[in-house]
C-alpha positions as CSV (number, residue, x, y, z in Angstrom):
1,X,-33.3,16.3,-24.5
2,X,-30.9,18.9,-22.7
3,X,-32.6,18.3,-19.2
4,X,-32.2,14.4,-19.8
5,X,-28.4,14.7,-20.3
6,X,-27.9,16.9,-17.6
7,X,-30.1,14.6,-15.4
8,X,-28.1,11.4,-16.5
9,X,-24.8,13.5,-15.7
10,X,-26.2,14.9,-12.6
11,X,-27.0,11.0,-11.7
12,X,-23.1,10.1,-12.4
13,X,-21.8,13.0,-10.2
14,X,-23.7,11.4,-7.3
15,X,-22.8,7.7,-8.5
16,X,-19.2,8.6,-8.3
17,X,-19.0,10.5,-5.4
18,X,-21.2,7.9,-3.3
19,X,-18.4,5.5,-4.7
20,X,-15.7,7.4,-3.6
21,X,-17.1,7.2,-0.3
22,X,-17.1,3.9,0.4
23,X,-14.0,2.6,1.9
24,X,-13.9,-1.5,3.2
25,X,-14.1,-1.2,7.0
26,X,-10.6,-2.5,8.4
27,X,-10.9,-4.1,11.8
28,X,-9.5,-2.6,15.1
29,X,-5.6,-3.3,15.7
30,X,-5.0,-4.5,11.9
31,X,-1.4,-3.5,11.3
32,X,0.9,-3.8,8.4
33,X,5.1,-3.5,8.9
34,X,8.3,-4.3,7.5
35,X,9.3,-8.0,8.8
36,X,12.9,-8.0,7.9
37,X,13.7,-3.8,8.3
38,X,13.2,-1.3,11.0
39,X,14.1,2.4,10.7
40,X,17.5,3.3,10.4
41,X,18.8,0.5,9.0
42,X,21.4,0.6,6.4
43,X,20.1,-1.6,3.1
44,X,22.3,-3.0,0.3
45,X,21.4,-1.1,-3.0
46,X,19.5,-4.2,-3.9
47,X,17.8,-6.5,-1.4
48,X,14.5,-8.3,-0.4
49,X,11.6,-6.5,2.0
50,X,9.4,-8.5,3.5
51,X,5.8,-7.5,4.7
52,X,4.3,-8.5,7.7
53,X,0.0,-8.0,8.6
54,X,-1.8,-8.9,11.6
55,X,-5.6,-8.9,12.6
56,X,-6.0,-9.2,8.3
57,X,-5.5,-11.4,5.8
58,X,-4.0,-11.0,2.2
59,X,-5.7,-11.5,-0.6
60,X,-5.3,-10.4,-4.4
61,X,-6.7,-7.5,-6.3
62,X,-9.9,-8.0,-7.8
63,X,-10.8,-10.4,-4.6
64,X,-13.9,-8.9,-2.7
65,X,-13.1,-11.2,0.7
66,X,-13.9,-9.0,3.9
67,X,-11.0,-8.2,6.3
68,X,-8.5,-8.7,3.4
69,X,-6.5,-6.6,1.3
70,X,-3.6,-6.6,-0.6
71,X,-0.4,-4.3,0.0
72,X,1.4,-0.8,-1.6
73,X,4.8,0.0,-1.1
74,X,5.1,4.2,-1.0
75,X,8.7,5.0,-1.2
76,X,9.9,8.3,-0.8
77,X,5.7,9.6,-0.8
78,X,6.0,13.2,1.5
79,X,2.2,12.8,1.1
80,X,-0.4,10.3,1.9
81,X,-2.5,9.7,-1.4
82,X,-6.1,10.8,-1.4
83,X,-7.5,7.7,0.8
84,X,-10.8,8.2,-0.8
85,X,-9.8,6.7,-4.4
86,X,-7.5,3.8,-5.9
87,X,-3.8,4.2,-5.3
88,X,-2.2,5.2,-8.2
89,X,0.7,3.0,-9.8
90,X,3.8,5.3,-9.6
91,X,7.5,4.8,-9.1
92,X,7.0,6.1,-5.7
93,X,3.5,4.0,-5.0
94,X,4.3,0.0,-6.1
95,X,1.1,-2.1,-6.1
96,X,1.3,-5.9,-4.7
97,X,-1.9,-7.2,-6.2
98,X,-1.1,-10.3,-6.7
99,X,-1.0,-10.6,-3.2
100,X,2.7,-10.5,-2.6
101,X,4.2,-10.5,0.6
102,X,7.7,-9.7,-0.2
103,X,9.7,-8.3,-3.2
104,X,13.0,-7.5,-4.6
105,X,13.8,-3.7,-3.6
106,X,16.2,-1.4,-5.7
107,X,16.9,1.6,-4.2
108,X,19.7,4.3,-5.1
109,X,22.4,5.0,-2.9
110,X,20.8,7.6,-0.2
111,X,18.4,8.1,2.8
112,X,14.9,7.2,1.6
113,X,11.2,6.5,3.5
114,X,9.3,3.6,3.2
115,X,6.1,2.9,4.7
116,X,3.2,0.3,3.7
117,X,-0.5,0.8,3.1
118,X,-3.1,-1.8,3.0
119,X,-6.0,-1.3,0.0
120,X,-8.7,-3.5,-0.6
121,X,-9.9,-5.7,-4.0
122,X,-10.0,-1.9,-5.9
123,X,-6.4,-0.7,-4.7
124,X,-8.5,1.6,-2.0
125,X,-7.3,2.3,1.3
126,X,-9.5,0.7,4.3
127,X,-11.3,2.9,6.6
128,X,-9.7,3.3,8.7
129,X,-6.2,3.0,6.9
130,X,-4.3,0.0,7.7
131,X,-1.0,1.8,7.2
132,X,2.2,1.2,8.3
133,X,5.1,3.7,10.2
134,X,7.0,5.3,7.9
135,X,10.6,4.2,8.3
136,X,13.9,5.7,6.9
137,X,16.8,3.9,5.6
138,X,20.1,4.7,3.8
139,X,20.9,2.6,0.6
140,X,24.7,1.7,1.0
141,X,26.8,-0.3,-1.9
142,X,28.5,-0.9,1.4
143,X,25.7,-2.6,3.8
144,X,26.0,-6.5,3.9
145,X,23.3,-8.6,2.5
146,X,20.5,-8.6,4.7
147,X,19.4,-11.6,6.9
148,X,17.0,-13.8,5.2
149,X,14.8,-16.6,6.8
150,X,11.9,-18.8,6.4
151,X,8.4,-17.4,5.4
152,X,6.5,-17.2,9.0
């Protein structure tokens, strides 16, 4: 009975590492960006960011479509999660599973990074990483509304 238990966990430990391994491939030039920020802009404490994609498409959580995925917002993240599992929902990682493409930012008043990272139907980065630049910007009560136009 002892060497069946240790053989069924054994058999896990290989399930779940094989698992682990297997990232969605993400096609070559596949970006993700920030269509309405760039680095070094100053950003009312409150505004809208949109997110652009190219060479992808988007497509909600849960959705096994190939060459889609749906987008994370890391604010603030010094370090890149571990690409090799989900993302984890954190203040500082916001999932967009519904297949958002924008969303209403609050930020406090200060410099902070932002940078987007593309993750397939189980919140797992592609391989490679579609993954944006990692911008700064200061949050200002003072900064005018940003620009907003039409969906593209």
């Amino acid at each position: 009975m002892m060497s069946r238990v240790l053989l069924l966990s054994l058999l896990f430990a290989i399930s779940a590492a094989a698992s682990a391994a297997e990232r969605s491939p993400s096609p070559d030039g596949a970006t993700v960006g920030f269509a309405n920020i760039a680095d070094g802009d100053v950003v009312p404490l409150v505004f809208t960011v949109r997110f652009s994609i190219s060479g992808m498409g988007i497509a909600p959580a849960g959705t096994a479509i190939d060459n889609t995925g749906h987008h994370h917002l890391l604010i603030d993240v010094e370090e890149l999660p571990d690409m090799s599992q989900p993302l984890p929902a954190t203040d500082q990682i916001l999932h967009f599973g519904g297949g958002q493409s924008e969303t209403e930012l609050t930020l406090e008043e200060g410099t902070h990074t932002l940078q987007l990272l593309l993750a397939d139907y189980r919140h797992v980065p592609h391989e490679p990483p579609v993954l944006s630049e990692r911008i700064t910007v200061t949050a200002s009560p003072d900064a005018p509304p940003l620009e907003t136009g039409p969906e593209d």
